[in-house]
Backbone as numpy.savetxt, mean C-alpha at the origin, in Angstrom:
# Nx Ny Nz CAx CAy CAz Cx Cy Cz
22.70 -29.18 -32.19 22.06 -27.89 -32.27 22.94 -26.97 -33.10
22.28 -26.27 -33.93 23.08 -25.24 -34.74 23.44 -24.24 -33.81
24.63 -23.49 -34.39 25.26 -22.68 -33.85 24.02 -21.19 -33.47
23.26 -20.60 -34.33 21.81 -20.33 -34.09 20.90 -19.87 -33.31
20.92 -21.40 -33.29 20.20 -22.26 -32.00 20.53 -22.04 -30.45
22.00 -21.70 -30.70 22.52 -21.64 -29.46 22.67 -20.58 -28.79
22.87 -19.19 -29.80 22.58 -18.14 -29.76 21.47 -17.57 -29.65
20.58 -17.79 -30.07 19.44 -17.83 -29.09 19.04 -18.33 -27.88
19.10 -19.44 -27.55 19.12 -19.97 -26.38 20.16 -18.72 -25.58
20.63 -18.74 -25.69 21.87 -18.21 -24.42 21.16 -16.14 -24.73
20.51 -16.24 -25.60 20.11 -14.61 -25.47 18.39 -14.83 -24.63
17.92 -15.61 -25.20 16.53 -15.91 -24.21 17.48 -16.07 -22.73
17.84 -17.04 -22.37 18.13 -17.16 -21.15 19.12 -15.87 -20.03
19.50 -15.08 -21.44 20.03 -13.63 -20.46 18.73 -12.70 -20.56
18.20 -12.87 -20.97 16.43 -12.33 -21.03 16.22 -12.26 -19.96
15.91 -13.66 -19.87 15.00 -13.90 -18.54 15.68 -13.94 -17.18
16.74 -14.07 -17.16 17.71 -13.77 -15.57 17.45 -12.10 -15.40
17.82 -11.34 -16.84 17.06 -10.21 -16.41 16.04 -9.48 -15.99
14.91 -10.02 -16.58 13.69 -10.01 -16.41 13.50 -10.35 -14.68
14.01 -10.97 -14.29 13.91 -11.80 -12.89 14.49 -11.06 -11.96
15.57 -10.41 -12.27 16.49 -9.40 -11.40 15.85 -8.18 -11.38
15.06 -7.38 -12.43 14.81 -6.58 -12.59 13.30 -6.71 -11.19
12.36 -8.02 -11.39 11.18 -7.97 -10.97 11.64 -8.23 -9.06
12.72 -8.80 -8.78 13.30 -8.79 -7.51 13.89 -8.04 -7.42
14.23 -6.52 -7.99 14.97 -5.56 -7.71 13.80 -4.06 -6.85
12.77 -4.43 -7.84 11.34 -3.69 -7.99 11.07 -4.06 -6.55
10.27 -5.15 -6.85 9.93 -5.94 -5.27 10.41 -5.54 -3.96
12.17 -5.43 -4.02 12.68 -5.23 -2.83 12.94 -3.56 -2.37
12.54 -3.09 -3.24 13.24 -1.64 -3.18 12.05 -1.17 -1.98
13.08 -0.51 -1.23 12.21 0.24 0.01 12.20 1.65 0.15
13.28 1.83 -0.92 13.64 3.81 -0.83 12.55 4.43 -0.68
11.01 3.61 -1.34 10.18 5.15 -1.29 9.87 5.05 -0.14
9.12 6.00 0.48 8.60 5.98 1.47 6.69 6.42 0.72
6.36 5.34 2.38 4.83 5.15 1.80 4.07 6.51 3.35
3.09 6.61 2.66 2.32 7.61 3.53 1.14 7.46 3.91
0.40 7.54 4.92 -0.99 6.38 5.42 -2.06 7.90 5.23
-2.81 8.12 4.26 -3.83 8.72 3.92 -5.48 8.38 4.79
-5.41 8.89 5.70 -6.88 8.77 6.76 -8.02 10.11 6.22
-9.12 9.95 5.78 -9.91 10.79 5.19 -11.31 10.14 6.42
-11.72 11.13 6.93 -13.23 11.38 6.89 -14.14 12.12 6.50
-15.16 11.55 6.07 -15.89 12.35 5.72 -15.54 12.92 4.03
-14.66 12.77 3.86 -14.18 12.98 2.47 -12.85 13.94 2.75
-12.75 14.10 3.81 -11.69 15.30 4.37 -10.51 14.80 5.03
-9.02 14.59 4.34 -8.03 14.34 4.64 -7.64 14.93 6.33
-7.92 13.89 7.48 -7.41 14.62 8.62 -6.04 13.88 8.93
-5.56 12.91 8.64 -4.00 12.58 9.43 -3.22 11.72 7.99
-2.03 12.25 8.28 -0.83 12.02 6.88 -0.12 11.38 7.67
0.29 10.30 7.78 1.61 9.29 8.28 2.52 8.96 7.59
3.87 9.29 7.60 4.46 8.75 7.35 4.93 7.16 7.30
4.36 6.35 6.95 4.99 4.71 7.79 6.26 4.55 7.25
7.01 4.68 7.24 8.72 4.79 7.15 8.90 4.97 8.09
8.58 6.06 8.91 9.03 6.42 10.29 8.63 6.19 11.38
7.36 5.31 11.23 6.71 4.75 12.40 8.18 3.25 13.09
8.01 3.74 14.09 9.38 2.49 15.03 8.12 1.64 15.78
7.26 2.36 16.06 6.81 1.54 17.24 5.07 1.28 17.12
4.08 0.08 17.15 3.01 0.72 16.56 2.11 1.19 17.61
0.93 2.08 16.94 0.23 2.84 17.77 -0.91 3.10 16.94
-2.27 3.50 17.77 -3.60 3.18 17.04 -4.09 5.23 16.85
-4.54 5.30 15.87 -5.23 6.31 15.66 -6.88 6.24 15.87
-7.43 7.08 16.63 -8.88 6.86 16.79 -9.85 7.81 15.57
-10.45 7.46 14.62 -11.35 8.54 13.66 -13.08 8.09 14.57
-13.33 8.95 14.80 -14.76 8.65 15.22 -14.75 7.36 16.21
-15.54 6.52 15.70 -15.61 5.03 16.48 -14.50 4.28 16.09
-13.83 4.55 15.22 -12.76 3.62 14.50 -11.30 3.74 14.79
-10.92 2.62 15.04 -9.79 2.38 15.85 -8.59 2.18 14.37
-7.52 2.63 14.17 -6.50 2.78 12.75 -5.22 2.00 13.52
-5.14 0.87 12.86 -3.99 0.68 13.47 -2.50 0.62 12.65
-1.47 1.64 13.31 -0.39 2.00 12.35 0.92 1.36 12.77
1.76 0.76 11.58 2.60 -0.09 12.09 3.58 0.29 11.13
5.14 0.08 11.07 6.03 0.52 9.78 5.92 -0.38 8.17
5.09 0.69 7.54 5.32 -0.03 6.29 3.77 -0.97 6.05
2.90 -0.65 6.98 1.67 -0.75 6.98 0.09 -0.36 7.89
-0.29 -0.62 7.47 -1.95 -0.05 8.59 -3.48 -0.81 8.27
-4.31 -0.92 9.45 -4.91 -1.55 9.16 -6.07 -1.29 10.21
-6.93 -1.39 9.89 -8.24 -1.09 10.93 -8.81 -1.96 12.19
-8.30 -1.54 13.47 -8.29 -2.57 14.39 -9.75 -2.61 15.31
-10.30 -1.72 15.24 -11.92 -1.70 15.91 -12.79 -0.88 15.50
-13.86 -0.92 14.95 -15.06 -0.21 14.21 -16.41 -0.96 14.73
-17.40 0.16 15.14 -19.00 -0.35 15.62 -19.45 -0.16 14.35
-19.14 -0.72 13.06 -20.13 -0.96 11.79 -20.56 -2.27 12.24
-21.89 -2.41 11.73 -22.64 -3.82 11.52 -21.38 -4.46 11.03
-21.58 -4.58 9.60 -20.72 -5.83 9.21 -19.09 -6.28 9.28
-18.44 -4.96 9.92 -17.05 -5.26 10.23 -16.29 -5.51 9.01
-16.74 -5.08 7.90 -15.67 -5.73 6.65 -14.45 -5.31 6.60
-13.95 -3.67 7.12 -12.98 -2.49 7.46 -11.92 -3.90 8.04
-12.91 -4.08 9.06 -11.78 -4.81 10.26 -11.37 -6.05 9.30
-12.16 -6.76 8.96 -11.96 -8.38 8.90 -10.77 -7.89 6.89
-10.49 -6.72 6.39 -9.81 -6.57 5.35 -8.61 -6.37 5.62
-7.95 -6.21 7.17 -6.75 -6.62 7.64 -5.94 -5.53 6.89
-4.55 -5.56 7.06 -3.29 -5.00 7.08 -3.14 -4.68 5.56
-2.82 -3.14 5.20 -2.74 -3.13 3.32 -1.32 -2.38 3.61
-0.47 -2.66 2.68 0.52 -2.02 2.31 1.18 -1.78 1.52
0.12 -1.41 0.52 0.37 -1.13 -0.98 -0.68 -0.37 -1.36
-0.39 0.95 -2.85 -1.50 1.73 -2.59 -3.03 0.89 -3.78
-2.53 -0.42 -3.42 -3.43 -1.05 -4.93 -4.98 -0.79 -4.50
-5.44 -0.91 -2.55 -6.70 -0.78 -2.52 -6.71 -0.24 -1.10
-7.64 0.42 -1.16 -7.70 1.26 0.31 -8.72 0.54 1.33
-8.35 0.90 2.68 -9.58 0.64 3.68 -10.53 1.16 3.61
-11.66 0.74 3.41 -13.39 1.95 3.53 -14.20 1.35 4.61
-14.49 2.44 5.38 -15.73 1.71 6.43 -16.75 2.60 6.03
-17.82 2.11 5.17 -18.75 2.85 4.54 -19.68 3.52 5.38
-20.20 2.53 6.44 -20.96 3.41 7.24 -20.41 4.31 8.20
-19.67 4.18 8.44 -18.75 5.61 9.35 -17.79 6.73 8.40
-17.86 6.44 7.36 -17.43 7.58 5.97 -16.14 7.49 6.54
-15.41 6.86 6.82 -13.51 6.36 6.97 -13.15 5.85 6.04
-11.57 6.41 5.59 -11.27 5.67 4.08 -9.93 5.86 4.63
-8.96 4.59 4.43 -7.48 4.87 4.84 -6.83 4.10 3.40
-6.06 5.29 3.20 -5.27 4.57 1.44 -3.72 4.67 1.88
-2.87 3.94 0.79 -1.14 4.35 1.26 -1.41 4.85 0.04
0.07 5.88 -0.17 0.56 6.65 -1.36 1.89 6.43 -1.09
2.94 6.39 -2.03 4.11 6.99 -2.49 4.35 8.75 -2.38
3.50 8.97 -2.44 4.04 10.42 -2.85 3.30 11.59 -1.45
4.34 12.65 -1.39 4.22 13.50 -0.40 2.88 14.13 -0.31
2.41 14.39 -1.56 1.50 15.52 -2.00 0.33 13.98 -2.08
-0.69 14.01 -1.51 -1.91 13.32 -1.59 -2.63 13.39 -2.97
-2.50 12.61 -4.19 -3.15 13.25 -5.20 -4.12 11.94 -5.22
-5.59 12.50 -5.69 -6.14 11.54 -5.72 -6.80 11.76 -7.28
-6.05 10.57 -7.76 -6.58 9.92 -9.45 -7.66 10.45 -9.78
-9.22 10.15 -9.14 -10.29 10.03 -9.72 -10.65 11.15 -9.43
-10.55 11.88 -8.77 -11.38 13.71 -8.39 -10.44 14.66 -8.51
-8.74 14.23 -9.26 -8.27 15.16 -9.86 -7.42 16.17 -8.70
-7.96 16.11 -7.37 -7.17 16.71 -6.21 -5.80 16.48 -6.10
């Protein structure tokens, strides 16, 4: 192998150890703190911290049972027909929120203190 050759190799391969450290650095980081966003009706009624939740415990919205745990939440009893709320289990990331359509319940996580929501600009 040319000399080159080798130099490249050995710069790809510090690439990618970085690349790798960087994506397990991301991954593990816990500093932020996440916040459990409960809306009915379209109307923000309870802000959780889950960082600070120690112990878990259920929030009641209407018929719907919220169940809050550290570092996640998840919908533990709802009288909707199809139960999809329930059977979508534990989220703890803000990639997709809980909706129980027919009882107008929506539970999202955020990063951030201030509730901003993307699509209506609030």
């Amino acid at each position: 192998m040319k000399k080159s050759g080798k130099i490249m190799a050995v710069c790809f391969s510090l690439a990618a150890i970085a690349a790798a450290a960087g994506i397990i650095y991301l991954s593990t980081n816990e500093s932020e703190k996440k916040y459990a966003c409960i809306y009915e009706d379209g109307n923000l009624i309870h802000k959780i911290n889950l960082s600070d939740v120690e112990k878990p415990y259920t929030v009641t919205v209407g018929s719907n049972v919220i169940l809050v745990e550290k570092g996640q939440v998840s919908m533990s009893d709802a009288d909707c027909p199809d139960g999809l709320c329930i059977k979508q289990g534990a989220i703890t990331g803000d990639a997709r929120p809980i909706v129980c359509l027919p009882n107008n319940v929506v539970v999202k996580l955020t990063n951030d203190e201030k509730d901003i929501d993307a699509i209506a600009g609030n």
